[in-house]
Biopython code that builds the backbone (N, CA, C, O; Angstrom):
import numpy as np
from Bio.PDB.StructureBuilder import StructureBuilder

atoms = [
    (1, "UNK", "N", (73.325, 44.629, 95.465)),
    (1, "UNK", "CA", (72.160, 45.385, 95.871)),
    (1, "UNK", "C", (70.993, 44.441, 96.196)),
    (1, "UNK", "O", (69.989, 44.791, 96.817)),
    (2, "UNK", "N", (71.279, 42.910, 95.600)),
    (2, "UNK", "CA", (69.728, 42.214, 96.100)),
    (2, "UNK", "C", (70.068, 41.907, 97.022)),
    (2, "UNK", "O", (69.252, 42.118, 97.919)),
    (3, "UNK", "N", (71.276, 41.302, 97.423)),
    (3, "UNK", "CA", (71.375, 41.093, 98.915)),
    (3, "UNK", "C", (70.936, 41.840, 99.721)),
    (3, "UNK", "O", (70.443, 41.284, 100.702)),
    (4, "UNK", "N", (70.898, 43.685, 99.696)),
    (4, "UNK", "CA", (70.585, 44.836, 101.077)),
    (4, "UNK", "C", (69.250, 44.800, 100.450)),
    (4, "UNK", "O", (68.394, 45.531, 100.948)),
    (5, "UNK", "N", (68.981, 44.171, 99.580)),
    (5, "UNK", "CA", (67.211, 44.739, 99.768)),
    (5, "UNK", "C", (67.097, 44.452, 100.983)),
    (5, "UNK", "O", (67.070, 45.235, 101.932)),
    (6, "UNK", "N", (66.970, 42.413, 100.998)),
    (6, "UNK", "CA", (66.655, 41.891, 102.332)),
    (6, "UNK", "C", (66.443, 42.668, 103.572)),
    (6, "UNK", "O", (65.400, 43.097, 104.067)),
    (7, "UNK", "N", (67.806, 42.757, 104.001)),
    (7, "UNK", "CA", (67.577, 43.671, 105.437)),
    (7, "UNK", "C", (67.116, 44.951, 105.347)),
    (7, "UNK", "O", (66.724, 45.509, 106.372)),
    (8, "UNK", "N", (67.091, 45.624, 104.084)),
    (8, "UNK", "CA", (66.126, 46.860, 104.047)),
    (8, "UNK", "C", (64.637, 46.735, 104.107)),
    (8, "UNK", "O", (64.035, 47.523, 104.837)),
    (9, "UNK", "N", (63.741, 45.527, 103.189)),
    (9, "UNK", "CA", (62.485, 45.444, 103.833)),
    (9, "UNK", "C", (62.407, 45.390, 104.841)),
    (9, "UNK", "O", (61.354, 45.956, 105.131)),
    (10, "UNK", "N", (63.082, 44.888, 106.066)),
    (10, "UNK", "CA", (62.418, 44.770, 106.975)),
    (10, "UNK", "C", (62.627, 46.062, 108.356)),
    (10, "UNK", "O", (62.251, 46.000, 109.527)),
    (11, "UNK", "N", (63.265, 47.008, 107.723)),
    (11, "UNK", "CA", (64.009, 48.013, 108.977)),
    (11, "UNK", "C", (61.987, 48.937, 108.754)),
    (11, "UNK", "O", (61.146, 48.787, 107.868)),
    (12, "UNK", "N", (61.980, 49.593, 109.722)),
    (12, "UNK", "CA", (60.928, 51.143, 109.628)),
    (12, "UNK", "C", (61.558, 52.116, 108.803)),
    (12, "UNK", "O", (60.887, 53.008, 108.285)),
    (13, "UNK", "N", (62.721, 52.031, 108.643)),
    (13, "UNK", "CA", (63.324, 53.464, 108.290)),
    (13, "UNK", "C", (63.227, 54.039, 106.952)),
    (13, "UNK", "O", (63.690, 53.249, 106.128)),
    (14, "UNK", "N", (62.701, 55.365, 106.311)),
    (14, "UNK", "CA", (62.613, 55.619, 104.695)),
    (14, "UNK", "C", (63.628, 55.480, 104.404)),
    (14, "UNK", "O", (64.301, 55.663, 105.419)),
    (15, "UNK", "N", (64.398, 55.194, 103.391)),
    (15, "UNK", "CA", (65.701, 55.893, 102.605)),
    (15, "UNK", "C", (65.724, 57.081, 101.898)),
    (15, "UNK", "O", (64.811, 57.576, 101.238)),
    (16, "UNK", "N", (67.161, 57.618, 102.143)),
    (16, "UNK", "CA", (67.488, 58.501, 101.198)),
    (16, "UNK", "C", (68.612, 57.463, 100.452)),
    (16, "UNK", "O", (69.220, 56.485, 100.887)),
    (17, "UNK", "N", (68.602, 58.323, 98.755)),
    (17, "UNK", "CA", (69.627, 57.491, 98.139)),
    (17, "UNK", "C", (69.972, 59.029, 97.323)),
    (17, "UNK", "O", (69.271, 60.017, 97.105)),
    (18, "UNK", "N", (71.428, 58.678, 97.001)),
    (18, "UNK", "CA", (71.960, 59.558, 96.798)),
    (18, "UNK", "C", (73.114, 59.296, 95.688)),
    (18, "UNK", "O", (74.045, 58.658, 96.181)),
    (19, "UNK", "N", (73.251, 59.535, 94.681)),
    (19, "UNK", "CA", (74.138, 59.417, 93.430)),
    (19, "UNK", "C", (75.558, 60.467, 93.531)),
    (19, "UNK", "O", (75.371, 61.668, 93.723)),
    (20, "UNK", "N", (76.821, 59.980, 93.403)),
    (20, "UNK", "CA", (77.997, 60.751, 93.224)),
    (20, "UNK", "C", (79.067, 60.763, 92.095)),
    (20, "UNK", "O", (79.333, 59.819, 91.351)),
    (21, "UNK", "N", (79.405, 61.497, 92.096)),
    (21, "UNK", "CA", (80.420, 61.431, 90.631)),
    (21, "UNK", "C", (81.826, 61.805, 90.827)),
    (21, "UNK", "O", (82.066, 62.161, 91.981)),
    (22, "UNK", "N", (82.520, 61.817, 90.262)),
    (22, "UNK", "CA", (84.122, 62.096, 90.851)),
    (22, "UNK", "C", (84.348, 63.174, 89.580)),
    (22, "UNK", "O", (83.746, 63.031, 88.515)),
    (23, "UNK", "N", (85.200, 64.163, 89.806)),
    (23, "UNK", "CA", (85.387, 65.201, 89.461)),
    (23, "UNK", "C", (86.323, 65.044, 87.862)),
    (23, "UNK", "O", (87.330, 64.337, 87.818)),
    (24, "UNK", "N", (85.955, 65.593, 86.976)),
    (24, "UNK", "CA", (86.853, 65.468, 85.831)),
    (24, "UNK", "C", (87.159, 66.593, 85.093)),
    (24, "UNK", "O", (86.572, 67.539, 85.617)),
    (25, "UNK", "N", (87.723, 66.912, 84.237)),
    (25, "UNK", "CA", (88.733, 67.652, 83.385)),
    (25, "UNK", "C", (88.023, 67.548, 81.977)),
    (25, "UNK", "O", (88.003, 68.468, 81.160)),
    (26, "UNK", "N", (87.417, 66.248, 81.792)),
    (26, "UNK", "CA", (86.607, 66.076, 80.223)),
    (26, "UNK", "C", (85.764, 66.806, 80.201)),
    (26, "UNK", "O", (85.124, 66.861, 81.251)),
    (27, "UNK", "N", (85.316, 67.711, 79.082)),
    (27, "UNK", "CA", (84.111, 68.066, 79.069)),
    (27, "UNK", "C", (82.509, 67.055, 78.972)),
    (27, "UNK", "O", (82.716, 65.940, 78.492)),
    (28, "UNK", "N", (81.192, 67.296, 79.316)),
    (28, "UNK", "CA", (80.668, 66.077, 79.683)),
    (28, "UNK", "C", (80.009, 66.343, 78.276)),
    (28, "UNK", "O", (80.092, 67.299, 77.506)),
    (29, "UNK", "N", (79.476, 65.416, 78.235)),
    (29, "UNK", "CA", (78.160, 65.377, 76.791)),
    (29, "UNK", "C", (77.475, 66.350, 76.656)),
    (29, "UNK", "O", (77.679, 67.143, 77.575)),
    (30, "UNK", "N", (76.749, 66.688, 75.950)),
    (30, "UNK", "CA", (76.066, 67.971, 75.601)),
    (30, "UNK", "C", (74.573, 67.401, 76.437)),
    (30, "UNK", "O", (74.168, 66.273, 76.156)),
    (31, "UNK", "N", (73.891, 68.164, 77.355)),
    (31, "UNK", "CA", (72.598, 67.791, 77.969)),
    (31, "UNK", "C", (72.768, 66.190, 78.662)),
    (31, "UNK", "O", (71.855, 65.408, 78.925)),
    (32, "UNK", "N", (74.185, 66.004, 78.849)),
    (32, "UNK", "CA", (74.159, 65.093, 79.846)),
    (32, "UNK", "C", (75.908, 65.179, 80.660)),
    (32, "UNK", "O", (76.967, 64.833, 80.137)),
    (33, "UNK", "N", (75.721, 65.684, 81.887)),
    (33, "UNK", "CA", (76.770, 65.922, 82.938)),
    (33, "UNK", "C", (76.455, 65.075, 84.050)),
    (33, "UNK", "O", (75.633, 64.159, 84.046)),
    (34, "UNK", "N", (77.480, 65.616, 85.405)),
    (34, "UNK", "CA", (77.584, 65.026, 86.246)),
    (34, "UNK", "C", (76.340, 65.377, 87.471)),
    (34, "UNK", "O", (76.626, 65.413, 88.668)),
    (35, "UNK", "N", (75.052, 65.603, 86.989)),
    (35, "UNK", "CA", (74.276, 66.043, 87.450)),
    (35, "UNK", "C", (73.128, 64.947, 87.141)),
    (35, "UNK", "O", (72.191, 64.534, 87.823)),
    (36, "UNK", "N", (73.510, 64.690, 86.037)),
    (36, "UNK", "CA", (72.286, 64.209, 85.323)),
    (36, "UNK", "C", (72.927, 62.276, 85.441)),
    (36, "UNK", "O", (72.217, 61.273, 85.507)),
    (37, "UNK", "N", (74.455, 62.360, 85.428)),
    (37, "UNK", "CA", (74.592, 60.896, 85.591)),
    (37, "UNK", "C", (74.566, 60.450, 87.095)),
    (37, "UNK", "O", (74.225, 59.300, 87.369)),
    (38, "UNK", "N", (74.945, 61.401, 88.137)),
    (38, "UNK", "CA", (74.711, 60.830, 89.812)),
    (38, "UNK", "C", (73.095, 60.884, 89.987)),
    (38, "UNK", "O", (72.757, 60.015, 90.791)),
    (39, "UNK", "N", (72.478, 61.298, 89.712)),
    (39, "UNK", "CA", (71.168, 61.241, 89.533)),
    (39, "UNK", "C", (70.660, 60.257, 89.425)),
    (39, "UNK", "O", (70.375, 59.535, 90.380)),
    (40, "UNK", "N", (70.332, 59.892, 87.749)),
    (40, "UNK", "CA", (70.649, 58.136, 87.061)),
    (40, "UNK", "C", (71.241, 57.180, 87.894)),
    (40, "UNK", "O", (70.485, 56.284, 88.270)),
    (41, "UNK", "N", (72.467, 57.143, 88.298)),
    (41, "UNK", "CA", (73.048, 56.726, 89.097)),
    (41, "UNK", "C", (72.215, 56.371, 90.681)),
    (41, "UNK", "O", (72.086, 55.157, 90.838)),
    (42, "UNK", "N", (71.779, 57.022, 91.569)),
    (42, "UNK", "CA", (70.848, 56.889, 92.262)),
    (42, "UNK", "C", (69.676, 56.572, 92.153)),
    (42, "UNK", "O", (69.113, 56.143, 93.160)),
    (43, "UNK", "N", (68.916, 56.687, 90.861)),
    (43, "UNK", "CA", (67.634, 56.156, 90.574)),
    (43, "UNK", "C", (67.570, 54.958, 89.884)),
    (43, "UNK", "O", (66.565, 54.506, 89.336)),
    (44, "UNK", "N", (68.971, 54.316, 89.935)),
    (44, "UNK", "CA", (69.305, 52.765, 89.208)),
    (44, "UNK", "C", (68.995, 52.110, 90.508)),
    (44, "UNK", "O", (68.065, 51.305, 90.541)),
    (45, "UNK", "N", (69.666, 52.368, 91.558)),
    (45, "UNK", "CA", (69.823, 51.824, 92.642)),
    (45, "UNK", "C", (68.445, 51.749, 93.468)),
    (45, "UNK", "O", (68.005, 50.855, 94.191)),
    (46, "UNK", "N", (67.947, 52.932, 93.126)),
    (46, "UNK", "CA", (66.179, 52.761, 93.954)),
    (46, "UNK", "C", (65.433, 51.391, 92.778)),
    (46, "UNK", "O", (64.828, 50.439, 93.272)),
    (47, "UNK", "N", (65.601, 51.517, 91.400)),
    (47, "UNK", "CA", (64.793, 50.844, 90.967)),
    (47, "UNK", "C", (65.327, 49.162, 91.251)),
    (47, "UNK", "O", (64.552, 48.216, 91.109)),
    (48, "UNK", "N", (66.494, 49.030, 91.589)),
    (48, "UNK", "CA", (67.151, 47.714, 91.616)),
    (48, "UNK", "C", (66.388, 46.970, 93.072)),
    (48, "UNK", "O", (65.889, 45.850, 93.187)),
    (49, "UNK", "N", (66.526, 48.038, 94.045)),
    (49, "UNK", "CA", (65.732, 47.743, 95.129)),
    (49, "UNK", "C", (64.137, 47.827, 95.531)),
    (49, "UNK", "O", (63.559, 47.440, 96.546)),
    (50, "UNK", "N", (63.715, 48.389, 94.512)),
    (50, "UNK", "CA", (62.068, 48.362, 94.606)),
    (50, "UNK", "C", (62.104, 46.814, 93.989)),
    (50, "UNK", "O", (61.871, 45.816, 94.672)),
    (51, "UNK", "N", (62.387, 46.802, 92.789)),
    (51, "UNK", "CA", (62.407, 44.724, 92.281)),
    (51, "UNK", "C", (62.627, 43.960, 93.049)),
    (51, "UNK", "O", (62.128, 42.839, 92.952)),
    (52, "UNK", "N", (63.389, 44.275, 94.004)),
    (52, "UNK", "CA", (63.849, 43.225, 94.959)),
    (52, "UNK", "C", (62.265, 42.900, 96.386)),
    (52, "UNK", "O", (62.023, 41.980, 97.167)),
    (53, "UNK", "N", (61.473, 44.422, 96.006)),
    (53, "UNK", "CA", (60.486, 44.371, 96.734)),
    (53, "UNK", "C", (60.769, 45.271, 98.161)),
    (53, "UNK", "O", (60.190, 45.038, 99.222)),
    (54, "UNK", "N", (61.705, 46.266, 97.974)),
    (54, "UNK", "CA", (61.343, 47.279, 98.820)),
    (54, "UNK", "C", (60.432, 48.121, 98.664)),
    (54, "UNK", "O", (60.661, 48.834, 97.687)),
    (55, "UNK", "N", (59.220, 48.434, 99.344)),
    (55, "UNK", "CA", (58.313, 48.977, 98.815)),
    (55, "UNK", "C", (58.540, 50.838, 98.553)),
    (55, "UNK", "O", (59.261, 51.524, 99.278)),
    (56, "UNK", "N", (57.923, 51.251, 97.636)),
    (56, "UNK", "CA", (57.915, 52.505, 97.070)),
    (56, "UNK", "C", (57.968, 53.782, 97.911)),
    (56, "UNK", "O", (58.632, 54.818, 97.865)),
    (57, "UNK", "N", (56.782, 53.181, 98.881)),
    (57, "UNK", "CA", (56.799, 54.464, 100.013)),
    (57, "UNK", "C", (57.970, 54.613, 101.048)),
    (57, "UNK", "O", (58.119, 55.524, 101.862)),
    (58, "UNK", "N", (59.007, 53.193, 100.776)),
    (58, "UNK", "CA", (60.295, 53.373, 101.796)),
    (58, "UNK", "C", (61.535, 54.185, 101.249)),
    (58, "UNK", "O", (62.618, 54.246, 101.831)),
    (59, "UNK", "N", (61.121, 55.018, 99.627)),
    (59, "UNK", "CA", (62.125, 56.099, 99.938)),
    (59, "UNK", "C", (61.713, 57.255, 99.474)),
    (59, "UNK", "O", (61.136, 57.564, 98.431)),
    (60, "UNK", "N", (62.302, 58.221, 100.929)),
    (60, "UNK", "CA", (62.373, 59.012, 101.181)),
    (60, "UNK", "C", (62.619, 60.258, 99.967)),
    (60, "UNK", "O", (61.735, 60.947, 99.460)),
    (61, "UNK", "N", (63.983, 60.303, 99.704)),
    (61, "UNK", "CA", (64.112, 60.873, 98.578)),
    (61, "UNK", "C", (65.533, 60.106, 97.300)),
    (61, "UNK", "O", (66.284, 59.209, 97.684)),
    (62, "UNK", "N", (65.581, 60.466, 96.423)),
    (62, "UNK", "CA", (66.719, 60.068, 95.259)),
    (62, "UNK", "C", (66.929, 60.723, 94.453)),
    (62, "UNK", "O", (66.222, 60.939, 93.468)),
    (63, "UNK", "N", (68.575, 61.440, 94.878)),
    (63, "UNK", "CA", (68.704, 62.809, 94.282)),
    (63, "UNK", "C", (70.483, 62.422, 93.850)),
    (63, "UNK", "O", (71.294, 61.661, 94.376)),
    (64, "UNK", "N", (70.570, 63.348, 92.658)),
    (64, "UNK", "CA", (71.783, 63.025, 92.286)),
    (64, "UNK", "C", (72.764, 64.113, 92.904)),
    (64, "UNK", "O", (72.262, 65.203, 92.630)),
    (65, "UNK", "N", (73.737, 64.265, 93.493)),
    (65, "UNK", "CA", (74.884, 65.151, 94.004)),
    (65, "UNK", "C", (76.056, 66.075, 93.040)),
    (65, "UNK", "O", (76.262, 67.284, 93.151)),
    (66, "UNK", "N", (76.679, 65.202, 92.160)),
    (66, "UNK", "CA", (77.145, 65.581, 91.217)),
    (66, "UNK", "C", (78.713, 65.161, 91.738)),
    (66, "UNK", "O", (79.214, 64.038, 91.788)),
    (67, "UNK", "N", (79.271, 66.408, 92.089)),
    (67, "UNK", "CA", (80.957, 65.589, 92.551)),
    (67, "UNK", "C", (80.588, 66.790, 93.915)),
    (67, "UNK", "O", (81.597, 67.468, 94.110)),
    (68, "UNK", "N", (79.706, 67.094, 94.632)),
    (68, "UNK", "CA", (79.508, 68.401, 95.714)),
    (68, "UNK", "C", (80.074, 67.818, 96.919)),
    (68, "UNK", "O", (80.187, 68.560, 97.895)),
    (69, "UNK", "N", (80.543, 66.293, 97.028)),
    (69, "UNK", "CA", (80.533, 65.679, 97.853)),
    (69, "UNK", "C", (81.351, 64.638, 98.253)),
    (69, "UNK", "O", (80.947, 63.567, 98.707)),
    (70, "UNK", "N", (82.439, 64.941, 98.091)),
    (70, "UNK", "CA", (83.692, 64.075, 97.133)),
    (70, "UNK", "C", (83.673, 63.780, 98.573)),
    (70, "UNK", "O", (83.507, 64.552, 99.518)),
    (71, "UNK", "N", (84.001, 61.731, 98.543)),
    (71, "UNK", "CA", (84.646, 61.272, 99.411)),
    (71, "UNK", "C", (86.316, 61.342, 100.220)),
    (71, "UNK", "O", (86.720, 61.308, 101.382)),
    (72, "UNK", "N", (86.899, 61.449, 98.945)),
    (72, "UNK", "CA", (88.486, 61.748, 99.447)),
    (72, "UNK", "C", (88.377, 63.062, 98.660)),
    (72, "UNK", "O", (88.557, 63.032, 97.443)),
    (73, "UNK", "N", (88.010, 64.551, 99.473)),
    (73, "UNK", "CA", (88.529, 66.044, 99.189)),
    (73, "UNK", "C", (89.633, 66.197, 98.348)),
    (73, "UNK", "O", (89.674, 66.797, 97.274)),
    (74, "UNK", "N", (90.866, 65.375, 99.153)),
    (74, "UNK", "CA", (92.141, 65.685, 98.305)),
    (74, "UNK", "C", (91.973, 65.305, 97.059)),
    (74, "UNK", "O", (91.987, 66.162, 96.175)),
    (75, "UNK", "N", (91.835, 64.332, 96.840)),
    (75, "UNK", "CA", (91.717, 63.963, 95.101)),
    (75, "UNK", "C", (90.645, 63.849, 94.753)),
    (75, "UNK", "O", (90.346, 62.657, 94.680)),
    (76, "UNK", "N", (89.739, 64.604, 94.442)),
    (76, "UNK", "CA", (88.080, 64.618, 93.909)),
    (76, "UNK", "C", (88.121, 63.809, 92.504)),
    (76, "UNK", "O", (87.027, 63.369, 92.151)),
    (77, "UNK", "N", (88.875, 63.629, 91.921)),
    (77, "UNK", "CA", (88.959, 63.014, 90.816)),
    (77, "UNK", "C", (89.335, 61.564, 90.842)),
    (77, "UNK", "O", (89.310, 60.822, 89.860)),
    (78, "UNK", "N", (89.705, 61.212, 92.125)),
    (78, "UNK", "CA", (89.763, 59.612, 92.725)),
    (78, "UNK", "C", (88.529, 58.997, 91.930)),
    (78, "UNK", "O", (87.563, 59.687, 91.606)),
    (79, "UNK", "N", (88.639, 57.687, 91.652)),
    (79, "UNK", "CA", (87.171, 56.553, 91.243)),
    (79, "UNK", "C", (86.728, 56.274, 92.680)),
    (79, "UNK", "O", (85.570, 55.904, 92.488)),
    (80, "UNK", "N", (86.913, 56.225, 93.911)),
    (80, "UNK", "CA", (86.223, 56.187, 94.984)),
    (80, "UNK", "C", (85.489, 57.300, 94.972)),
    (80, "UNK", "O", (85.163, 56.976, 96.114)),
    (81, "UNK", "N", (84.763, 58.555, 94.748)),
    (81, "UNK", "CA", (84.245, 58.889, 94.599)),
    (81, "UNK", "C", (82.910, 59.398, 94.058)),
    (81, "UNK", "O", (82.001, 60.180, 94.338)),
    (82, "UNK", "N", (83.493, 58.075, 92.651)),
    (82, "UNK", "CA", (81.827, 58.133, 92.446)),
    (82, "UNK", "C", (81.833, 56.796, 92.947)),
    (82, "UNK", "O", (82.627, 55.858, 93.011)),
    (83, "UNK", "N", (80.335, 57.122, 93.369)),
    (83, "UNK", "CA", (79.660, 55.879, 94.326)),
    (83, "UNK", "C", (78.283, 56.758, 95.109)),
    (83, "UNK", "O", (78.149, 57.967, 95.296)),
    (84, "UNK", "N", (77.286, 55.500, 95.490)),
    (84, "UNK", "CA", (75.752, 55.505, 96.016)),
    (84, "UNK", "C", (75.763, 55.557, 97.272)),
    (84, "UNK", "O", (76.313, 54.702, 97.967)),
    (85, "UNK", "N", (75.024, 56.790, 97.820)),
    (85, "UNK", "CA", (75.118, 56.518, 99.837)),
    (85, "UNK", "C", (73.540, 56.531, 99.795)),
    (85, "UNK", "O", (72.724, 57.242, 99.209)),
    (86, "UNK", "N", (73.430, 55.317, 100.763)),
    (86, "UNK", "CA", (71.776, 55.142, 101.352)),
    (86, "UNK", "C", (72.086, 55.365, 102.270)),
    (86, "UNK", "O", (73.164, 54.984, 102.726)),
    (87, "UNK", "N", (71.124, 56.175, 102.974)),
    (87, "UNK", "CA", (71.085, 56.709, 104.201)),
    (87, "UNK", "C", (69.415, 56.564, 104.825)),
    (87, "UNK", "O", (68.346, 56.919, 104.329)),
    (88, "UNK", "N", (69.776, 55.813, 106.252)),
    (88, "UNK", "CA", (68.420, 55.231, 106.871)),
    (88, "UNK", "C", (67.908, 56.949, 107.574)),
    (88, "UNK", "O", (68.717, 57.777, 107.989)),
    (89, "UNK", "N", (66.399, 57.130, 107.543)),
    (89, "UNK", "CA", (66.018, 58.435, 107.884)),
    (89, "UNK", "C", (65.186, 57.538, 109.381)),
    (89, "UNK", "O", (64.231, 56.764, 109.424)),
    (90, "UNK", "N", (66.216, 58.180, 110.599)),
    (90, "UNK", "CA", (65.690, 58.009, 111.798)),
    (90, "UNK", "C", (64.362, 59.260, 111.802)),
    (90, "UNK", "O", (64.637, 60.459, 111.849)),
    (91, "UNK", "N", (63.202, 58.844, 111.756)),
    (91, "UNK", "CA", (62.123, 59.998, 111.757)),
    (91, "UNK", "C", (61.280, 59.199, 112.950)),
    (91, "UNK", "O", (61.238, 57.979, 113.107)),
    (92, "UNK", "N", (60.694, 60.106, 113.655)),
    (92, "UNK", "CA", (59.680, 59.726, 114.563)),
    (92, "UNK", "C", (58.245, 59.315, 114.163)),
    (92, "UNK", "O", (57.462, 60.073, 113.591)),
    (93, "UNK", "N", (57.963, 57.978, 114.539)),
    (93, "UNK", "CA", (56.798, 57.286, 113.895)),
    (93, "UNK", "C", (55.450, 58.386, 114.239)),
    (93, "UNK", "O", (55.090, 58.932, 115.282)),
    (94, "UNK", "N", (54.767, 58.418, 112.423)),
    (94, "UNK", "CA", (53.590, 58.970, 112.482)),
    (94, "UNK", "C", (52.820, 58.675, 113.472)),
    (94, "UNK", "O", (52.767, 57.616, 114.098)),
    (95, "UNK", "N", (52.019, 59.948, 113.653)),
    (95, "UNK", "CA", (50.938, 59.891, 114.545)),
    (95, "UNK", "C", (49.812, 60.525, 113.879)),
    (95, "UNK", "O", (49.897, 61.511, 113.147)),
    (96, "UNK", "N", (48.112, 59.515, 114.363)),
    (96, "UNK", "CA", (46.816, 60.186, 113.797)),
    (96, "UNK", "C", (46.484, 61.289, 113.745)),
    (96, "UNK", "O", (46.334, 61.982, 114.752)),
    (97, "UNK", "N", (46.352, 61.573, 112.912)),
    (97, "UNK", "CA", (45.679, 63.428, 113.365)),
    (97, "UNK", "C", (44.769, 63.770, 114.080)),
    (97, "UNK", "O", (44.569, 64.964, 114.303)),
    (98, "UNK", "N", (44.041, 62.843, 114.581)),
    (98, "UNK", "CA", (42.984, 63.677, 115.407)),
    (98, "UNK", "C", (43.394, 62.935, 117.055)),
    (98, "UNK", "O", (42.626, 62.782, 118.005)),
    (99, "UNK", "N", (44.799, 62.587, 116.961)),
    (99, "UNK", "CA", (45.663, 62.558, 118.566)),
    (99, "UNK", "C", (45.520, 64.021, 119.419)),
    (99, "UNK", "O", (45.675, 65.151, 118.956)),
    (100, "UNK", "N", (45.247, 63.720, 120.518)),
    (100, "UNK", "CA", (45.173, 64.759, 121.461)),
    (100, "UNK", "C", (45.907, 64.440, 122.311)),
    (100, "UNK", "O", (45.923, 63.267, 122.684)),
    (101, "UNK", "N", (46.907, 65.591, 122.985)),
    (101, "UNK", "CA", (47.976, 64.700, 124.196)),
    (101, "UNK", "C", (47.525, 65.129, 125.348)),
    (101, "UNK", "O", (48.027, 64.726, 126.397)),
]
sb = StructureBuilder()
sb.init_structure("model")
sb.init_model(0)
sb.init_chain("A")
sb.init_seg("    ")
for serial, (resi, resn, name, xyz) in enumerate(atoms, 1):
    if name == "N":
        sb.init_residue(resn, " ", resi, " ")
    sb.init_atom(name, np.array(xyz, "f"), 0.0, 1.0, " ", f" {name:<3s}", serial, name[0])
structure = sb.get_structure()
């Protein structure tokens, strides 16, 4: 992750970051599931990259998924599944508010 800081300071684009979990059969901890660990999971990864000096206002949002989003469908319970997607937000650069066209 310190390595993608690098090329992440320097893009325009916000991030989204996004936490996943792979599907299980165990019951989870009491007040802590797969909601609460892809979550964690995604907000490890924002804080690893703010240290690195991506600045604060470059993300967008960091939300945990849970297993809603399983990489391989067929086996949701695969370990490829849990895993972090950053996703660059192509948004159209702000404009002043008192622009007139």
């Amino acid at each position: 992750m310190q390595r993608l800081a690098v090329p992440l300071k320097a893009l325009p684009y916000r991030l989204t970051i996004a936490g996943h979990t792979a599907s299980t059969k165990m019951p989870s901890k009491p007040g802590y599931g797969p909601w609460e660990l892809s979550a964690d999971r995604a907000n490890a990864i924002r804080k690893v990259l703010e240290e690195e000096g991506v600045p604060a206002a470059s993300f967008y949002m960091v939300a945990g998924r849970a297993d809603t989003q399983p990489l391989f469908p067929d086996d949701t319970s695969v370990a490829a599944n849990r895993r972090v997607t950053i996703t660059l937000m192509r948004e159209a650069p702000p404009m002043p508010a008192n622009l007139r066209p």
